[in-house]
N, C-alpha and C positions, 0 to 999 in steps of 0.2 A: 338581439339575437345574432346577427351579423360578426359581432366579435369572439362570443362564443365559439361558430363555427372556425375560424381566424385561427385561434387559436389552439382549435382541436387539431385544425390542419397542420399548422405550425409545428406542432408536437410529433406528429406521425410523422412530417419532414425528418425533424430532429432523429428520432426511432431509426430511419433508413442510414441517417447519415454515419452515426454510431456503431462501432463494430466492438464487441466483446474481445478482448488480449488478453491472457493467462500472463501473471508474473511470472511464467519460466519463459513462454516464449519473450519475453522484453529484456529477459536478462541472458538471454542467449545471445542477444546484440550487443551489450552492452561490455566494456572492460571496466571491470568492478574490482578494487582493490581489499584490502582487510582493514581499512581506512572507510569504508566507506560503508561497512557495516555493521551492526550492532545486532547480537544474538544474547536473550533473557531466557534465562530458564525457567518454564511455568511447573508450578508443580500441583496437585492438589490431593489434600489434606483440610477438611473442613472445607470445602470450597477450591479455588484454584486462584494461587498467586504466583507472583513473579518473585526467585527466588535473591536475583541481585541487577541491580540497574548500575551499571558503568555510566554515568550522572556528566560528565565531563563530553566523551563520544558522544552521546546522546544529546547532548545540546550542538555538539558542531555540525553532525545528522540531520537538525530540525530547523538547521539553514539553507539544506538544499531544495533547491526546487520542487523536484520530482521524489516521492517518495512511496516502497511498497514494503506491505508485510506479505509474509509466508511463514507458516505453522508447519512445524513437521516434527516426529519423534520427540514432542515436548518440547522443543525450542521456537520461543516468538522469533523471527528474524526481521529486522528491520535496515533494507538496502536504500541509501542514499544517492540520488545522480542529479550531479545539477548541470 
């Protein structure tokens, strides 16, 4: 029983510690180049896909460290910072 509680505590540490950040406010800090990010066009039609992937960017993208999506007016956006 002992650990159970342990680890419930542990968790609700964690909870306090943790603060919710919006991807605009991290990219308001941030100097972000056109290097550094990759926009897919979703579209849907039976379903919704992505209408072309820049395959090349997108692997140099998926070596940086930190990485966020953001959705807006049908564009996936995906900003790299490492």
């Amino acid at each position: 029983m002992g650990s159970a509680r342990l680890k419930k505590k542990m968790k609700k540490k964690l909870r306090k510690e943790m603060s919710q950040v919006s991807t605009n406010e991290i990219m308001a800090g941030l100097d972000v180049g056109s290097k550094d990010i990759v926009r897919l066009k979703v579209t849907t039609r039976k379903g919704a896909r992505i209408e072309s992937v820049p395959l090349k960017k997108l692997k140099k993208l998926a070596s940086k460290t930190r990485l966020y999506w953001k959705f807006e007016d049908g564009w996936l956006t995906l900003i790299g910072v490492s």
